[in-house]
C-alpha positions as CSV (number, residue, x, y, z in Angstrom):
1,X,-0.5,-7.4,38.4
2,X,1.5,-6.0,35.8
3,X,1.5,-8.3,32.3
4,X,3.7,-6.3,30.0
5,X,5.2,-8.1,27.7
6,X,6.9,-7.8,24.2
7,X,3.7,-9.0,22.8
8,X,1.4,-6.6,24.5
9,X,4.1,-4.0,23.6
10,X,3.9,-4.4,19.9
11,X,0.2,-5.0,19.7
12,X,-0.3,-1.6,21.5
13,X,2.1,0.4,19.3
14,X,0.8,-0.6,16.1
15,X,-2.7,-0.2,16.8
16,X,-1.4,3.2,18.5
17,X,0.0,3.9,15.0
18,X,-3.0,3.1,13.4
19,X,-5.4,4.9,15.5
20,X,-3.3,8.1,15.1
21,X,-2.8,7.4,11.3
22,X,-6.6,7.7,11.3
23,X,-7.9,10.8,12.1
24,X,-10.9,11.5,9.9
25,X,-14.3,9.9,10.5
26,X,-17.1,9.3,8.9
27,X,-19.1,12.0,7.1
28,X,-15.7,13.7,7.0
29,X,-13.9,15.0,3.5
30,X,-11.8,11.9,4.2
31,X,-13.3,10.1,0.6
32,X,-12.6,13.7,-1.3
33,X,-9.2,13.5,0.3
34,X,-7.9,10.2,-0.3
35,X,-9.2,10.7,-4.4
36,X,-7.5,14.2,-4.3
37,X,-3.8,12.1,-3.2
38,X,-4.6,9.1,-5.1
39,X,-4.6,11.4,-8.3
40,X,-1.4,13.2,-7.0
41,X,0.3,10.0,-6.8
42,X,-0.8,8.8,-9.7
43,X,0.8,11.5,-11.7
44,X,3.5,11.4,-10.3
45,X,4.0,8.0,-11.1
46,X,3.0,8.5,-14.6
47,X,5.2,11.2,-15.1
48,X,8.4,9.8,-12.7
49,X,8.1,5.9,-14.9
50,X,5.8,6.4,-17.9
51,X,6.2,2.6,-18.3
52,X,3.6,2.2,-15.6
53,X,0.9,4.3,-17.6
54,X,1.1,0.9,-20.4
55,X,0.6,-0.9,-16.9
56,X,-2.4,0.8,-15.7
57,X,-4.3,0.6,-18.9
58,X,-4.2,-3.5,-19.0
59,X,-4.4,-3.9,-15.7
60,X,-8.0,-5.1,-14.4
61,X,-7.8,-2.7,-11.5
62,X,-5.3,-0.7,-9.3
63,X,-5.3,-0.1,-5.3
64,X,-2.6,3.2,-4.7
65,X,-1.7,4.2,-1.4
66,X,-0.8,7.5,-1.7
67,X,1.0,7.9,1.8
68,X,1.9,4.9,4.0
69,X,3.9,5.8,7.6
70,X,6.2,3.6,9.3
71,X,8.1,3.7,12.1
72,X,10.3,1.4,13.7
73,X,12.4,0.9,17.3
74,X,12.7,-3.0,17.6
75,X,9.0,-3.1,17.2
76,X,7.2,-1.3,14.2
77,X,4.4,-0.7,12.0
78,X,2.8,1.0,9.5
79,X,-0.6,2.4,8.4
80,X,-2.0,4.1,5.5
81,X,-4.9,4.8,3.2
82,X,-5.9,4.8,-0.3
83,X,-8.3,3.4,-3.2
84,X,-9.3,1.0,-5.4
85,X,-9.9,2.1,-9.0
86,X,-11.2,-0.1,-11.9
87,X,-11.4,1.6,-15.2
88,X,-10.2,4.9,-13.6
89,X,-13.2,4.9,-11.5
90,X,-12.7,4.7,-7.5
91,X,-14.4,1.6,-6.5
92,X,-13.9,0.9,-2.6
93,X,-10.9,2.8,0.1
94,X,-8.8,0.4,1.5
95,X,-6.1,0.8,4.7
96,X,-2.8,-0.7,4.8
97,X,-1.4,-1.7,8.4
98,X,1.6,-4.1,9.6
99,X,3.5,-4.8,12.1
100,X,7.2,-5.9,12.8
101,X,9.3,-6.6,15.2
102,X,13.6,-7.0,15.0
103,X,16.5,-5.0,14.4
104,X,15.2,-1.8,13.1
105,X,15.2,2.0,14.0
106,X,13.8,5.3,11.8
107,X,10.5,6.0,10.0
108,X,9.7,6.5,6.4
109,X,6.9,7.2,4.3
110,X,6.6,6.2,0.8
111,X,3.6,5.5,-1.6
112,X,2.8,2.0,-3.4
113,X,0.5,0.9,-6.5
114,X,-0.4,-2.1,-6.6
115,X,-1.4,-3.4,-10.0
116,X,-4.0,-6.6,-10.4
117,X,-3.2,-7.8,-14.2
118,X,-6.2,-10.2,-14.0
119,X,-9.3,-10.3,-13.5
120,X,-9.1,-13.4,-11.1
121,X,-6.4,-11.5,-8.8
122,X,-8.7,-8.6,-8.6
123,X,-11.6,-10.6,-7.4
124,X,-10.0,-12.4,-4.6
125,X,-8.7,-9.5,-3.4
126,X,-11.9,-8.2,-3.7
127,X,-13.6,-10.6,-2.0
128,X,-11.3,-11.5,0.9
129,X,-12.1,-10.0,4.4
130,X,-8.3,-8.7,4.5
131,X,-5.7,-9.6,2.1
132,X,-2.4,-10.0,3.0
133,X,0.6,-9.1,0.4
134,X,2.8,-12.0,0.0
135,X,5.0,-14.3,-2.0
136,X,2.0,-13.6,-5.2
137,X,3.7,-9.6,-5.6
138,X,6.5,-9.3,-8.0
139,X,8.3,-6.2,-6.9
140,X,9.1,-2.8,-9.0
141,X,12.1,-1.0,-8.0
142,X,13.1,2.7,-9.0
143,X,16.2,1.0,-12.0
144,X,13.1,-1.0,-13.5
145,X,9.9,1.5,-13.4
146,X,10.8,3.1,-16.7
147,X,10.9,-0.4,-18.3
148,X,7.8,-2.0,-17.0
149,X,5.5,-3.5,-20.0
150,X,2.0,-5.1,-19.4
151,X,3.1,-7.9,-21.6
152,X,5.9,-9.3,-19.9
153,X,4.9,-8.6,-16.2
154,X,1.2,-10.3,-16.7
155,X,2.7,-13.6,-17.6
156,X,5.2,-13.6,-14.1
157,X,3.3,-11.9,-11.6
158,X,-0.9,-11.2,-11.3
159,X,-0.1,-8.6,-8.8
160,X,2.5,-6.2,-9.7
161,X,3.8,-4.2,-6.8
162,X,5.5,-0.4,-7.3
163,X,6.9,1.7,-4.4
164,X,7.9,5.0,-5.3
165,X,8.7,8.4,-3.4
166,X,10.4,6.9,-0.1
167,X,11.5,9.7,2.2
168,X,12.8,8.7,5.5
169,X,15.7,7.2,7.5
170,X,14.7,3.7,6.9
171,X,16.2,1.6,4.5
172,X,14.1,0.0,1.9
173,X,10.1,-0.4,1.8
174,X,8.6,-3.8,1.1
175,X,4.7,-4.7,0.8
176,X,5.0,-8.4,2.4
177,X,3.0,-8.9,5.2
178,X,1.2,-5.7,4.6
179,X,-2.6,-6.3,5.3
180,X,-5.6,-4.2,3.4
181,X,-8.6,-4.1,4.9
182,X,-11.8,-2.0,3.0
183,X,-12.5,0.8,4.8
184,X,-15.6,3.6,5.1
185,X,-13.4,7.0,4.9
C-alpha cells in the first residue's frame, strides 16, 4: 500500500531540508562556527544600517541567524542556525525551520536579527519549548534599517524583526511561522 500524499510529501521535504541543513554534530566546531557567522553578520548589519547598532545596545537580548536556506516548489521550507546573545555574550544556539506550501518556486538565503526590546519578550522566548514568530514581530525592511531608533520601535513592537542580505530567486523573506527551537551545536 502506497500512502503518498501531499501531506506526507511536505512533511518529508522539510525535515529532508532540515536534516541536510544540519550537518555538524555534536563535539564538532559547529558552536565556534555559528559565533564566527553570528559576528560576521553582525557587522555587517552594523556597518550596512548603523541605526541597528542604537538597537542592539537597548535591546534585552538578540537571536541572529546568520544563514537561513529556503527552497520552494509548491511545497517549501527553510532551516537555519544561529545564537542568542544577551549583553554581547552568546547565551544558547537556536535553529530556525518552516514549512510552506502554495504557489511558489526558487530558493533564497538571507540572514535575520531578531531583536527582544524587553525583558519580558526575552524570557518567554526563552522559556518556551519552540517559539513561533508571529503577529508579535514588527518587520524591518532594507528603506527603514538606517532609521531604526530603540525609542520609537520599543513602544510598537517587543520583538523587532530585521532581514538583511537576501540572495536568491525568491521574492521577499518573512519570519511568520518560522519556529526556533534551542539547539546543542
Amino acid at each position: 500500500m502506497n500512502n503518498f500524499s501531499r501531506r506526507n510529501f511536505a512533511l518529508g521535504a522539510v525535515a529532508a531540508t532540515g536534516l541536510a541543513a544540519c550537518g555538524n554534530g555534536i563535539g564538532s566546531a559547529g558552536a565556534e562556527r555559528i559565533d564566527a557567522r553570528v559576528d560576521a553578520t553582525l557587522a555587517q548589519m552594523y556597518q550596512t544600517y548603523p541605526g541597528t547598532q542604537d538597537l542592539a545596545a537597548k535591546s534585552s537580548g538578540i537571536l541572529v541567524m546568520p544563514l537561513v536556506t529556503e527552497i520552494g516548489l509548491g511545497l517549501g521550507g527553510s532551516y537555519g542556525r544561529g545564537a542568542l546573545r544577551v549583553q554581547q555574550s552568546t547565551v544558547d544556539y537556536y535553529s530556525a525551520t518552516s514549512g510552506s506550501a502554495g504557489l511558489q518556486i526558487g530558493a533564497q538565503q538571507y540572514s535575520h536579527v531578531l531583536f527582544f526590546m524587553t525583558p519580558e519578550a526575552l524570557s518567554m522566548f526563552r522559556r518556551s519549548q519552540g517559539w513561533v514568530a508571529g503577529a508579535d514581530v514588527e518587520y524591518s525592511f532594507r528603506d527603514q534599517s538606517d532609521m531604526l531608533r530603540a525609542e520609537t520601535t520599543t513602544s510598537l513592537s517587543p520583538v523587532i524583526a530585521v532581514v538583511l542580505g537576501q540572495t536568491g530567486l525568491r521574492i521577499g523573506a518573512t519570519l511568520e511561522g518560522v519556529k526556533y527551537t534551542r539547539i546543542i551545536p
